[in-house]
Each structure stands twice: as C-alpha cells, then as structure tokens.
N, C-alpha and C positions, 0 to 999 in steps of 0.2 A: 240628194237623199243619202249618199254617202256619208257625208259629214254631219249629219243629223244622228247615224245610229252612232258616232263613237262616244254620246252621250246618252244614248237610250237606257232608259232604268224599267226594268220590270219586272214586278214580284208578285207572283203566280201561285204562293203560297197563301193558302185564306190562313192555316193554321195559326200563322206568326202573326196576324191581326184581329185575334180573336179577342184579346186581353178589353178590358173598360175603354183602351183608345179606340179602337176600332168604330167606323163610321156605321151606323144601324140604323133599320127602318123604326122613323118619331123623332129622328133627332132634325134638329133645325141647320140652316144653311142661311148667309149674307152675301147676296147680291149688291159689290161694291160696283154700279154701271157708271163708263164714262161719259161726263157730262148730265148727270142723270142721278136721283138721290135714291138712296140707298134700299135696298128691300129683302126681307128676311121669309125665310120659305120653309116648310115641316115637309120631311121626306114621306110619303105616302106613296109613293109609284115602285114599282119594280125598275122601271128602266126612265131614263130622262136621256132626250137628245140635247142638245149642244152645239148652233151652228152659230158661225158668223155671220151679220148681214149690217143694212145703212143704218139699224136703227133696233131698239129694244123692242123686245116683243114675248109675251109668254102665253102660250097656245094651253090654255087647262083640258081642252079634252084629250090632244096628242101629247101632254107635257114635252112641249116641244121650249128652247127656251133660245131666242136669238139674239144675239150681243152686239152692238155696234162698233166694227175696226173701221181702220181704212185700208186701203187698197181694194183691189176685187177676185184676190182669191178666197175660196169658200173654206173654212174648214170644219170639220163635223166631229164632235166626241158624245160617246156613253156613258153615264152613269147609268150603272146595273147593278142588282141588287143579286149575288150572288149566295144560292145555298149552302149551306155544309148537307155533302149526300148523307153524311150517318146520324143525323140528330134530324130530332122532330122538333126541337127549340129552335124554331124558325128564326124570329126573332132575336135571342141571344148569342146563336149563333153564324147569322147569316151578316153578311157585311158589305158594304158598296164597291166598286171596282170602277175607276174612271181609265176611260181605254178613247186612244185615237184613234178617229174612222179614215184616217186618208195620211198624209205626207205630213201634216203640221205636229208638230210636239205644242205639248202643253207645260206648262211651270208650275211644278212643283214644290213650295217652299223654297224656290228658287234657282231651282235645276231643271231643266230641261228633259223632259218623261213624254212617254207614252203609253205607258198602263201601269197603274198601284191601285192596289188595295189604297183606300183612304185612314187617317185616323183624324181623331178628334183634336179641330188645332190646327188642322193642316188647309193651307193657301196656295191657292189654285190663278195664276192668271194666265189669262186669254185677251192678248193686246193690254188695254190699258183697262181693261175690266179685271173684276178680281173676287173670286168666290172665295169663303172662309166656313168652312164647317165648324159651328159654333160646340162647345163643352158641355155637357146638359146640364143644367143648374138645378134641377127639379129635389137631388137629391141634398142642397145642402140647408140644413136647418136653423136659422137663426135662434139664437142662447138666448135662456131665458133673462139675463139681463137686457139685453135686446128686445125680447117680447115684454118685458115690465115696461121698459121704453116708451114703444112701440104702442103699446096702451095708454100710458099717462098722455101722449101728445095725440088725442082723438080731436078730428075736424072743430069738436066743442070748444075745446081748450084752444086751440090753436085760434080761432076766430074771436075767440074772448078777449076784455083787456089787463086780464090776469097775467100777474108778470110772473116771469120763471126764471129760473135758477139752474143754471148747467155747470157740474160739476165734471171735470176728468183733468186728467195727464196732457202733458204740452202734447198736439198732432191729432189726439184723438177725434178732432171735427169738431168744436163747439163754435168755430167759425161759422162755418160752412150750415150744421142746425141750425143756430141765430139766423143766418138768412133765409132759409128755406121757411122758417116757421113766419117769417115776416114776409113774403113772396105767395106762401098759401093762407095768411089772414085777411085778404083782403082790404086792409088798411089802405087809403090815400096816398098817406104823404112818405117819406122817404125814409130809406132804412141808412140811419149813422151809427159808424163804428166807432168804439173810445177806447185804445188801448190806453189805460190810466199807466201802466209802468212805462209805459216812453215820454213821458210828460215828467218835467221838476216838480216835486212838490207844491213850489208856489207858483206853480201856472195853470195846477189840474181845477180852480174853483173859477179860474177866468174861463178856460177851455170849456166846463158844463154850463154856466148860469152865463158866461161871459161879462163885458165892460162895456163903461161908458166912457167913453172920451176923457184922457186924462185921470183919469181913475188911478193909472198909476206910472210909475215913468217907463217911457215905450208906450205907454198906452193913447198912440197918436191919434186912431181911430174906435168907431163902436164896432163894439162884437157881441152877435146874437147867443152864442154858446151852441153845443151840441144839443141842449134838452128842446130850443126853442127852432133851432134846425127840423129835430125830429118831429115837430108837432104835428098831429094826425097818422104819422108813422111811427117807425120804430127806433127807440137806442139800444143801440147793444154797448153796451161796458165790459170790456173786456179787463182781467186779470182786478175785478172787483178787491179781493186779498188784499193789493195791495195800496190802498186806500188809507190814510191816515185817520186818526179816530176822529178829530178835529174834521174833517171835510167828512166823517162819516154823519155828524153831527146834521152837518148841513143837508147833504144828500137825505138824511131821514127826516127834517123839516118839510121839504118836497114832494116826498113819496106821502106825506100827511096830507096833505092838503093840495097838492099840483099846482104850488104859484112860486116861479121865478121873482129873485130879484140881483138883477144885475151887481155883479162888484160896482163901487161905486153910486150904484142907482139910486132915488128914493121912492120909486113906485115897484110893485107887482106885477108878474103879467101869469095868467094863465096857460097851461102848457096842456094839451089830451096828447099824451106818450106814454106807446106801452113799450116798458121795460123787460130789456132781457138781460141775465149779469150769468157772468162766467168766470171759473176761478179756477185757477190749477192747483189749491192746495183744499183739501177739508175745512169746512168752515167753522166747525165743534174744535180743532187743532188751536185755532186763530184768536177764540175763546179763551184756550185754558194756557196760551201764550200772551193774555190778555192785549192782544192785538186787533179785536174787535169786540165792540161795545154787542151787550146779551141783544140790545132793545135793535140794534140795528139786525143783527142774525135774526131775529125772529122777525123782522117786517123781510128782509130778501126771500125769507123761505116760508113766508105766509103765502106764496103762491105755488108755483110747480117746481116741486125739482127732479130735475133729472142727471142721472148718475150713467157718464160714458165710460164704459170698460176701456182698459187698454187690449195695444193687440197682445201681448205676450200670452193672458188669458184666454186669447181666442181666435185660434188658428181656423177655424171654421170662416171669420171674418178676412181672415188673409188670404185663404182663396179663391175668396170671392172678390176681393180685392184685385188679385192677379187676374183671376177671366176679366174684370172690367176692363183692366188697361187691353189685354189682349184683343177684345172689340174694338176698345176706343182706338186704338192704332197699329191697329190690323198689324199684329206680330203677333208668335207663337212662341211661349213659355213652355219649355219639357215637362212632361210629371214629374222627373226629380228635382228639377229647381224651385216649382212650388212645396213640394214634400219637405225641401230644407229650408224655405222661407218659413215652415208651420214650428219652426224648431228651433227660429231666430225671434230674441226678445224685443227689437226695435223698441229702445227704450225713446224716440220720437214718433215712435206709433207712425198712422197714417201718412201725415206729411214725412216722415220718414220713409217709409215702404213706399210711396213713388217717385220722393227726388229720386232712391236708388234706381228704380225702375227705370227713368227718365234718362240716366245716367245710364244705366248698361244698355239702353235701346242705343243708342247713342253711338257708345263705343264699340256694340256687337259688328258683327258682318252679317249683314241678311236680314232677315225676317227672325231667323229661329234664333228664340235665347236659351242656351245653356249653362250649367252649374261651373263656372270660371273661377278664375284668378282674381275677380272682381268684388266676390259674394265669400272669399273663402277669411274674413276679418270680422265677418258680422257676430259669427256667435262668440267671441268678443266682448260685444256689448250686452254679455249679460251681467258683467259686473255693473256696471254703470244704470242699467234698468233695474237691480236690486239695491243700491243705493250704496254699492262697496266700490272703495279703486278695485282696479284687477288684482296688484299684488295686497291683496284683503282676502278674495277668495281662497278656500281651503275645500280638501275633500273631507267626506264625513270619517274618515279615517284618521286625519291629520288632527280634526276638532277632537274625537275620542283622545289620541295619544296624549293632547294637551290639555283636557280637561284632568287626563290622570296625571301626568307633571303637576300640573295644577294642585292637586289632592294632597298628593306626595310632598309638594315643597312645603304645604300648608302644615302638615305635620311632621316637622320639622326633620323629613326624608327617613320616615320611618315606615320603612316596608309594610310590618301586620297591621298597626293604624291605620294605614291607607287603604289598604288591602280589604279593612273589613268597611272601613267607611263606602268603598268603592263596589262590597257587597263580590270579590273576586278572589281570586284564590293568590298568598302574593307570589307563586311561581308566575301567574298568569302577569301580573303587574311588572314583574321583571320583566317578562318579556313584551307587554308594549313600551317600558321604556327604552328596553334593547331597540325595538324600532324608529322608537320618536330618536336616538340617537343617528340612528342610519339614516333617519332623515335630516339630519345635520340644522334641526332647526333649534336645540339649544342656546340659549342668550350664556354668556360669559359666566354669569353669576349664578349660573344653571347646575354645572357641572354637576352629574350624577357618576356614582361608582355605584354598576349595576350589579356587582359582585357582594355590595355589604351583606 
C-alpha cells in the first residue's frame, strides 16, 4: 500500500471541473472490454459500481458493471455523480467523481489515481479493459455547404445510375465519397478506381476501353480496361481535369451510347457503368483555359455535382475530425490543440489533418496529445493554402505602404499628386513612406527622399 500512495492523485475540487470538460449526467462513456467488442453507454445513474471479476457483465437494475482481469483479487471503484451544494443547476453544474473502493488504483490517462473528478476525453483503464468518456457531439453543426451535400446525395440519387461529379481540393475525401456512394447503391459488380494523372498520356485510352493482342508494341496480351472491369458496378475517374481533349472525345462517345471498343478491336461491347468523376480544379476554369471541350463539361455535369469544402473554411469539420480519431484510437487530444488545429489551414485538407494526427499519435508519450514542437509549423502552411510562397505573404500594413509607393512612383514622386490621388493629406503620405522605409523594403531604383 505504501508504494501505491507516492503516486496517489486526488482532486477534491469540483470547482476546477466545472468548465465544458467536465464529465456530466447525458454524456456517454466506451466500454473498451478485453476479449470482448466494444459497448458505449449514456450516463443516467447517480452512482455506478465497478468491480473486477471472470467475465463482462452489466447489472441495469444495480448499474453494477463487472470487467474481466485475471488474477483473483477483487477490486471495487465508484462513479458518482457529485452535486455542487450552492446551485440548483443540477445538471450543469454537478460532475462525476471516479473514486477506489479498496487498495487497487486505477489509470488515469495513464497515471496511477485514486479519485478525480473526470473530464471529457479522459481514459480510464482497469487491467486490460479501458473506459473513455466520450466529447458530446450534439452541439456541433454541420455548414450549410455540408447540408447542400448532404441533400443532393439522397438514398434516390445515390441508388440511381446517374453519374455525378465531385469537385474539391486534393484531401478533401472525394476518394473516400466515390466509395461510400458505390457501397450504399447497391450495385453488383465492383467499384474501379482510375487515377488518369498517373497514367502517360498514351496509355490512358488502353487503361479505360483496353486492347487487343498486339494492338500495339507491348501489347503482348488482351486487356478488358477499366469501363468493362466496372460493368454492373462502379468507375470512379479520379483527377478527370486532366484528361486530354482528344481522349475527352472518346470518353464522350461512351457516355452516348455505353459501347466499348477496344484499342485495336473491330467489335463493340456494351458496358452498364455508373460513373463517378472527380477533379481537383473547377471545371468552368478548364473551359475558359480551353482545356476542355464545352460538350464534354456539360455531359459530366448533366448529372450530380457536388462541391467538397476545404478544411480551412471549416473548422467546425476539423473538430469533428479530431473526436473521430480520438475514438478511433482511443487517445485524448487537449482542448487547446483542437482550438489551434481550427486555426490551421491544411492546405491538404483531410488526408492532411490525420497523417499529422497519425504522426503525433506516434511520437507522443501516452495517451494524451498536447500543443508541441510537432504542430508549432502548421500555421505556416497558410501561404501555401492561399496560393502564395511564404516570402509572398505581407501584412495588410506592408500591402497599404506599397500601394502608396506605388502611387507615388507613378507620379513621377510627386507628393500633392499622389497625395490627392491617394485621397490623403501629403503630410500623412510622408509619413507612410517614412515607414515603408523603416521597413527596408525599398527595391534600388526606389529610393525616396521623404523630405522633398
């Protein structure tokens, strides 16, 4: 017992876990059981027991809950749902207290405890079992580009064999939609992926429609192509854009009429494939860089399109991002390091936002991830998500001082000219060139004498 308290932690203060973490009656709890798949529970009792025994067992009239270790000593803990005596906001302000009823400590986010207040987030193991008081999600609302979404892709459409059109930023999941919408169509046969940009040019019309033997040199064997792979199921065409107009040609033959004919071949064959295209640049851009033919854009977007936000736009989606992975692998993310991921432009979006995650799970120590050495580069990459190097970004101070340079040289460094152009009085004009000088960003052939 001795060597057990010089790690004992107990905080007897409800005050200090009053704040949004704090654990409250409605919020939910994960039952990670060993040997045993996983079970999620809503706090509704005042008090829950906690013992060890051979095997799982959850008792609802005594919410008694029994976890299976080994060995055969017993050990007993409390969750109780403790009041604040001065408030009648039972609810808001009353919070959970996990307390040992005998000699065993419990693990707390990874240290060794016998009584805390709980907060949200925090992981609890008992042997090789492992509770997690889940984050309440109730309050976060998905944006209405998300709800436009979210509507266009109804059970209807999705089971149709209307083909659609997904537009976003490299990460933002058109991956990952394309299969989900082919997963819930109920379709046969098999969902094929085509990234066209990792393919040569002259091998993306063998790779779709495929060859016939000899068809061309290398072409030792026949190949069905991707459209005739997909038949009954789905093609996804990934990075559609970059398609040449010449094989757009042919692709829009296809989508007329749905008959294959082999490179090489001199028959047809019929293909039922429903089409899904994806494109990480605007397709109206692609247009007016006559990089794609009007007739082809207007047969990809004769069906569904849908338009994926990036995250920079929407931090609302990054925190939900973060509770996922937090479930998904049972770690705990602090509030302030999701607060500074909602702040970070991941200009690779998605798959962006959990390599990192992947990555500091990784390198962390424990369970709990905090705001490190790891995450302190990212806001960084808001040049790069804005479309500028870093040495491009300016403060909106630096842009003024050089728009008035600007003015100024243009009239051929005549202070009241500029002055009135600039709508500013020219003492005030001297003195933001006085400044743009202090900031020493003057080019050679700049020189101002801010005394004329």
């Amino acid at each position: 017992m001795g060597a057990l308290l010089i790690s004992r932690s107990i905080i007897n203060s409800l005050e200090s876990s009053i704040g949004l973490k704090g654990v409250r009656e409605d919020d939910e709890f994960m039952l990670d059981i060993f040997q045993d798949r996983r079970r999620t529970f809503r706090l509704k009792r005042t008090k829950y027991k906690i013992v060890t025994s051979a095997k799982f067992y959850f008792d609802f009239a005594s919410a008694e809950i029994q976890l299976p270790v080994f060995g055969s000593l017993q050990s007993e803990f409390a969750l109780t749902l403790v009041q604040h005596s001065s408030s009648i906001e039972y609810n808001e302000k009353s919070r959970y207290l996990m307390k040992s009823l005998g000699e065993s400590p419990f693990r707390l986010n990874g240290v060794q405890c016998f009584e805390a207040f709980l907060e949200r987030g925090d992981v609890i193991d008992i042997g090789f079992n492992r509770i997690q008081f889940l984050r309440p999600r109730s309050h976060l609302k998905i944006s209405e580009k998300q709800n436009s979404t979210a509507n266009l892709l109804t059970e209807e459409i999705i089971k149709s064999p209307l083909n659609i059109m997904i537009e976003g930023e490299t990460g933002t999941g058109k991956t990952t939609l394309a299969k989900t919408i082919h997963e819930e169509s109920d379709r046969s046969g098999r969902f094929i992926h085509l990234n066209l940009s990792s393919f040569a040019p002259s091998l993306i019309e063998s790779e779709l429609f495929g060859h016939v033997k000899g068809a061309f040199t290398g072409a030792i064997t026949e190949k069905r192509g991707a459209i005739l792979e997909a038949h009954k199921g789905t093609l996804f065409l990934d990075e559609i854009d970059s398609l040449s107009i010449e094989l757009q040609t042919k692709l829009l033959l296809f989508l007329d009429n749905h008959e294959v004919r082999s490179v090489g071949g001199n028959s047809t064959q019929k293909a039922d494939v429903r089409l899904i295209f994806a494109s990480g640049t605007k397709m109206k851009q692609l247009i007016e860089q006559q990089k794609m033919r009007k007739d082809f854009y207007y047969r990809l977007t004769s069906g569904v399109v849908v338009a994926l936000g990036n995250l920079r736009e929407n931090p609302t989606q990054i925190r939900e991002l973060c509770l996922d992975f937090e479930k998904q692998n049972l770690t705990i993310l602090c509030e302030d390091l999701i607060k500074y991921y909602e702040q970070c432009p991941w200009p690779g979006n998605i798959r962006h936002l959990l390599s990192h995650l992947n990555k500091k799970k990784i390198l962390s120590l424990g369970k709990k991830m905090i705001l490190d050495h790891l995450d302190h580069d990212l806001l960084n990459d808001k040049a790069e998500a804005l479309g500028f190097e870093a040495h491009q970004l300016k403060s909106l101070e630096e842009i003024k001082m050089d728009y008035c340079l600007n003015v100024f040289m243009k009239t051929d460094k005549n202070f009241v000219r500029a002055a009135k152009l600039l709508d500013v009085s020219p003492n005030t004009l001297k003195a933001l060139l006085a400044n743009r000088v202090k900031f020493n960003k003057l080019r050679d052939h700049e020189v101002v004498d801010i005394n004329l």
